[in-house]
C-alpha positions as CSV (number, residue, x, y, z in Angstrom):
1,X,52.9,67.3,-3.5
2,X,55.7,70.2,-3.4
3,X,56.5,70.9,0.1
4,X,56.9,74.5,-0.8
5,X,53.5,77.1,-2.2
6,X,54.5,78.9,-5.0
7,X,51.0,81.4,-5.1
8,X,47.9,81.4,-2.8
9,X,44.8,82.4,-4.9
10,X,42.3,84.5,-2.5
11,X,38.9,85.2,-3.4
12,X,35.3,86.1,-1.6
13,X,32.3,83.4,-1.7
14,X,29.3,85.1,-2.6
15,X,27.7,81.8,-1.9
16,X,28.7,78.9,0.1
17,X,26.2,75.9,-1.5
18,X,28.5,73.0,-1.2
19,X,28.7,73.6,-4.8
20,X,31.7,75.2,-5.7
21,X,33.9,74.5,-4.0
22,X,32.4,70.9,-2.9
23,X,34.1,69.4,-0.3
24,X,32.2,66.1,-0.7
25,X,33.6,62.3,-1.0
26,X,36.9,63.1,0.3
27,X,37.9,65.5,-2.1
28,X,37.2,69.3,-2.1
29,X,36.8,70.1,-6.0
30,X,36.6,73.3,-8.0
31,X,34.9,72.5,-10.9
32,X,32.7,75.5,-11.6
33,X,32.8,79.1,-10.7
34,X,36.1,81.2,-10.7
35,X,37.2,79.9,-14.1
36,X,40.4,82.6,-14.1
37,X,41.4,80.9,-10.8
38,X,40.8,77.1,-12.4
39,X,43.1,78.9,-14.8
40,X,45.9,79.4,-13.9
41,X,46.4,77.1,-10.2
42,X,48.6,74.5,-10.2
43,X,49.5,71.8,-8.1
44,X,50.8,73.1,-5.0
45,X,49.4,76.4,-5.5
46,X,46.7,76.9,-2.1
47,X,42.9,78.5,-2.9
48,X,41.2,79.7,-0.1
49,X,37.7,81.3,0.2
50,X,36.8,84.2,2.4
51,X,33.4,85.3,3.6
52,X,30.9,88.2,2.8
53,X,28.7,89.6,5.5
54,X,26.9,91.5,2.5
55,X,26.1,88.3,0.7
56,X,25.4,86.3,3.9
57,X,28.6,84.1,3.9
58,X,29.6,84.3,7.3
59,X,32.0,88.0,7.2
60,X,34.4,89.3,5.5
61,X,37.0,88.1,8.0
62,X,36.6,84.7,7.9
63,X,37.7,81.7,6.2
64,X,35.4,79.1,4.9
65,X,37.9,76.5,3.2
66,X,41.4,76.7,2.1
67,X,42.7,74.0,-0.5
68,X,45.8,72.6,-1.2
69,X,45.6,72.1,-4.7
70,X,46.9,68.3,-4.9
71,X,46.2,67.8,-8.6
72,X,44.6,69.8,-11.9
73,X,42.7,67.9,-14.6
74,X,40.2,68.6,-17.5
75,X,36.6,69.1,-17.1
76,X,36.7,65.9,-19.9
77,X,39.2,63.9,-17.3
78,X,37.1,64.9,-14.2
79,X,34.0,63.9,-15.9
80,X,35.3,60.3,-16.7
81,X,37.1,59.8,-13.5
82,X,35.6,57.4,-11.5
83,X,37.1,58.7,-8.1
84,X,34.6,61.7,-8.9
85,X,31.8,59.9,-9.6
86,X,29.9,60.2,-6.3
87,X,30.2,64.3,-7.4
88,X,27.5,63.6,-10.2
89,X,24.9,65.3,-8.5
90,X,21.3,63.6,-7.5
91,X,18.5,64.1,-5.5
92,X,19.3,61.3,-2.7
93,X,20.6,63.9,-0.4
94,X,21.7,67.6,0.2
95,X,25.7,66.4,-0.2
96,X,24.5,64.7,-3.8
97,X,22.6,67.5,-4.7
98,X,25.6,70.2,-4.6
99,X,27.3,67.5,-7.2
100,X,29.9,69.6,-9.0
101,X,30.9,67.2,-11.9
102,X,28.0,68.2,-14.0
103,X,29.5,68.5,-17.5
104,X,29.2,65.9,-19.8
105,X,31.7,65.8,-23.1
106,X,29.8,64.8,-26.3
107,X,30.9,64.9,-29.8
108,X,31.8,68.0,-32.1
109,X,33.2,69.9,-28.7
110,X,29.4,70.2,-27.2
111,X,28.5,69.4,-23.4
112,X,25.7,68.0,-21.9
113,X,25.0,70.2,-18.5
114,X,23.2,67.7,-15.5
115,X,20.2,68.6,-13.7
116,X,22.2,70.5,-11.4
117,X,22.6,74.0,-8.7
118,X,23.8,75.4,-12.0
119,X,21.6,76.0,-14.9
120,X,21.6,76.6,-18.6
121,X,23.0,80.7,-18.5
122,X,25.9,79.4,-16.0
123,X,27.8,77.3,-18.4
124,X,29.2,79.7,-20.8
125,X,31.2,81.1,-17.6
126,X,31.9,77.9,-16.5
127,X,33.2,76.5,-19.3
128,X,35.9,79.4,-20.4
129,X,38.2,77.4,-18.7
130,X,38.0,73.2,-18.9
131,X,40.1,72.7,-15.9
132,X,38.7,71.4,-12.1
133,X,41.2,72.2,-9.0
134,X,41.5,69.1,-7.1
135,X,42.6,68.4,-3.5
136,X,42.9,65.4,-1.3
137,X,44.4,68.2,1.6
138,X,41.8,70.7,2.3
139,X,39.6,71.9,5.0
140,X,35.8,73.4,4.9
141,X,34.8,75.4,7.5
142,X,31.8,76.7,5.8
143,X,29.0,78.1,8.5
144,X,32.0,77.6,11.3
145,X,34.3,79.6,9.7
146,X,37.3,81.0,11.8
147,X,38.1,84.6,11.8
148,X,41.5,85.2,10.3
149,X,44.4,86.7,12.5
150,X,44.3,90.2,11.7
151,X,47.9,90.5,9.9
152,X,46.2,88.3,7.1
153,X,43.0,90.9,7.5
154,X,45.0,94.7,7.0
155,X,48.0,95.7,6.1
156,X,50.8,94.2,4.1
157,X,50.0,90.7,5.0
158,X,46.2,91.0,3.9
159,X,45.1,87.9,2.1
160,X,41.5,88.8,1.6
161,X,40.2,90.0,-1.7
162,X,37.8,93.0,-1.5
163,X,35.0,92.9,-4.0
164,X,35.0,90.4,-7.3
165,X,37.6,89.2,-8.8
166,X,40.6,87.0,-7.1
167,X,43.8,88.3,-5.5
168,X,47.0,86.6,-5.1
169,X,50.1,86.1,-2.7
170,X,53.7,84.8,-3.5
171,X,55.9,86.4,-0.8
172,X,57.1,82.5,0.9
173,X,57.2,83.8,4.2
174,X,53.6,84.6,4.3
175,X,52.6,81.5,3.2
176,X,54.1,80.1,5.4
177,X,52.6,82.0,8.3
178,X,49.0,81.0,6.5
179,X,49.6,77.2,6.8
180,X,51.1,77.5,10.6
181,X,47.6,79.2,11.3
182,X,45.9,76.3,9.1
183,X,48.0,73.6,11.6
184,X,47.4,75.7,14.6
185,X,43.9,75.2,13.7
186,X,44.0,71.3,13.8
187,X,45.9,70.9,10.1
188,X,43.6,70.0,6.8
189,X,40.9,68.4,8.6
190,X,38.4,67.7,5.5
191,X,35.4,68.8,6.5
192,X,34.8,69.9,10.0
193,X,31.4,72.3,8.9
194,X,28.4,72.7,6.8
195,X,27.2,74.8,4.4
196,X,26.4,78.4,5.3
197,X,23.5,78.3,2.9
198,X,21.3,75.7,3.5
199,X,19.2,73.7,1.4
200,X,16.2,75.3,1.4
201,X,18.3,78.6,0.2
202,X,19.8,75.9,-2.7
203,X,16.3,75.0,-3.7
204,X,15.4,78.5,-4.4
205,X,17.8,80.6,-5.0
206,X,19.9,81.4,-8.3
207,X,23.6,80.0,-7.1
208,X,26.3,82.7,-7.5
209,X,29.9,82.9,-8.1
């Protein structure tokens, strides 16, 4: 991994399922949602995901995960790898049910979607980009999200997008400044909380982006 970020990628969970991201079976994937994000990150590059008191994500001033992206593969490669296949999701448990690796490669460029949080009017959108963000250096915060210092929350050091869409950050020196926060905070833990939206919200609920 580059010991230096080139771009953090910012951007406001307007649900927080375990789905996307999924922070399950020691990897935290993005494999749906955000497709301009899955994009154009590369390895090195850090994602995070901010909160959204409107959409009941914890607030707008906290953190719920922050990736290192370690590695960027295909939805084809992610689907075949078996170090992902745990992320095929089931109904054996909440953590199998968020399953992000849903998207199955068939012949003449089709995909079979799985039984999944996502459903038949998600795929077009999640399948404009065939690329899943990868990291083995993360940490998920999820309902016991922190509240960011407030350089990162006004002013010129702001990190947190407003609204949809993504924002992103370059200058080194802030970077920098976000991962002595993320040490500060005990380092890239893995996954330290749960979900903000429980299951029962997963059951009935349409899952968001």
């Amino acid at each position: 991994m580059p010991d230096q970020v080139s771009t953090l990628y910012s951007y406001v969970l307007v649900t927080d399922s375990g789905l996307a991201p999924n922070p399950y079976h020691g990897y935290c994937t993005l494999a749906v949602c955000k497709p301009k994000i899955r994009a154009k990150a590369q390895a090195g590059d850090i994602v995070i995901g901010t909160g959204s008191a409107a959409c009941h994500v914890q607030r707008g001033d906290q953190m719920i995960y922050a990736m290192w992206v370690t590695e960027v593969l295909t939805t084809a490669q992610y689907w075949s790898d078996p170090r992902f296949n745990a992320k095929k999701p089931n109904k054996s448990s909440s953590i199998h049910l968020v399953g992000d690796n849903i998207y199955e490669p068939l012949d003449n460029c089709k995909w079979n979607q799985l039984q999944s949080l996502h459903f038949a009017h998600d795929m077009k959108r999640d399948l404009s980009e065939k690329f899943v963000l990868v990291s083995d250096k993360f940490v998920y915060f999820g309902s016991d999200s922190p509240t960011l210092p407030q350089n990162f929350v006004d002013g010129s050091e702001c990190l947190i997008k407003r609204g949809p869409g993504h924002r992103t950050e370059s200058r080194e020196e802030v970077i920098a400044k976000f991962v002595d926060w993320i040490e500060e905070l005990g380092g890239w833990s893995g996954v330290p909380g749960n979900p903000s939206n429980g299951v029962q919200d997963k059951l009935s609920v349409t899952i968001g982006c």
